[in-house]
C-alpha positions as MATLAB code, in Angstrom:
seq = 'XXXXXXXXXXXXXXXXXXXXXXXXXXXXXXXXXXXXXXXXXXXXXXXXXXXXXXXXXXXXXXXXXXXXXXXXXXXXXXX';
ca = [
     -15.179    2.584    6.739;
     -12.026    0.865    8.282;
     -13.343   -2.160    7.823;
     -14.654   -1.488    4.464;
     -11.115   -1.129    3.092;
      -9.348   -3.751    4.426;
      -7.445   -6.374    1.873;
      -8.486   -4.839   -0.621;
      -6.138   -3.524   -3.970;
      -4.673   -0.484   -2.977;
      -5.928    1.049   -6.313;
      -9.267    0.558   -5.194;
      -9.159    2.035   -1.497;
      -7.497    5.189   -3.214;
     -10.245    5.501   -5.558;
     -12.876    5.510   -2.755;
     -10.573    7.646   -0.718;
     -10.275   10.362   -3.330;
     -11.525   13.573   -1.332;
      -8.998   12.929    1.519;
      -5.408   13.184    1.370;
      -3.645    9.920    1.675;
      -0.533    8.898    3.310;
       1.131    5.788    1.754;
       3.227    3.152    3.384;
       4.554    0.014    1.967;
       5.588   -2.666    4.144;
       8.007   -4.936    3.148;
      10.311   -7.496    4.445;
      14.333   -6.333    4.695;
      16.583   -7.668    2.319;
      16.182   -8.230   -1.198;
      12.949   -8.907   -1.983;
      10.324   -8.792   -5.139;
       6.664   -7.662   -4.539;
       4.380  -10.227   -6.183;
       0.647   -9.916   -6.803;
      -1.558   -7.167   -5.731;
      -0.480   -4.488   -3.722;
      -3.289   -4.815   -0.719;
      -4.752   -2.286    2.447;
      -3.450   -3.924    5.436;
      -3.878   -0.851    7.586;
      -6.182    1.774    7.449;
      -6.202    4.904   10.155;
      -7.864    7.795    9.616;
      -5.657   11.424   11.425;
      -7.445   14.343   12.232;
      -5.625   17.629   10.607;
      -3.928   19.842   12.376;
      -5.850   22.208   10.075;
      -9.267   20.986   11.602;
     -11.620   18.435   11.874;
     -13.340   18.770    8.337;
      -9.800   17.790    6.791;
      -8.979   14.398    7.882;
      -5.766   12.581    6.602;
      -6.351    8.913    5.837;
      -2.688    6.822    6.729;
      -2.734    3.003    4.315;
      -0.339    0.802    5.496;
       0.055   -1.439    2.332;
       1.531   -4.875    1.198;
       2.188   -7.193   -1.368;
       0.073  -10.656   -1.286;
       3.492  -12.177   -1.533;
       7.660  -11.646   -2.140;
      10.388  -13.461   -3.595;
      14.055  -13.675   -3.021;
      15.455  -10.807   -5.946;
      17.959  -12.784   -7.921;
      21.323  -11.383   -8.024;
      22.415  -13.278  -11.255;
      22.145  -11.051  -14.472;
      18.934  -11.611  -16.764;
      19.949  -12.816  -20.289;
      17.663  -12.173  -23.147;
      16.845  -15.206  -25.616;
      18.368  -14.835  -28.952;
];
């Protein structure tokens, strides 16, 4: 199932994922940056529960397919 679930949206991994709870991290670089694109499964690691084995936690790590620099200057509207 690792496999299964890699690059693909995010959306779609959660979908199939639905009877397990998920753990979501975004990775990002530092600074000021804007996500572009789909948010994608990079990582994909399935935790056995403290509870027991029948509830498994499923850990995405998660990315944008690219960033941008934010822009610091204001945003005018068109009049």
């Amino acid at each position: 199932m690792n496999e299964d679930l890699v690059l693909v949206p995010e959306v779609r991994a959660r979908r199939a994922l639905r009877e397990r709870r998920v753990r979501l991290q975004v990775l990002a670089p530092s600074g000021a940056w804007v996500g572009c694109g789909v948010l994608r499964v990079l990582r994909l690691k399935i935790r056995e529960s403290e509870i027991g084995q029948e509830d498994k936690e499923v850990e995405l790590m998660v990315g944008y397919e690219s960033y941008q620099p934010a822009s610091t200057k204001p945003v005018q509207a068109n009049p």
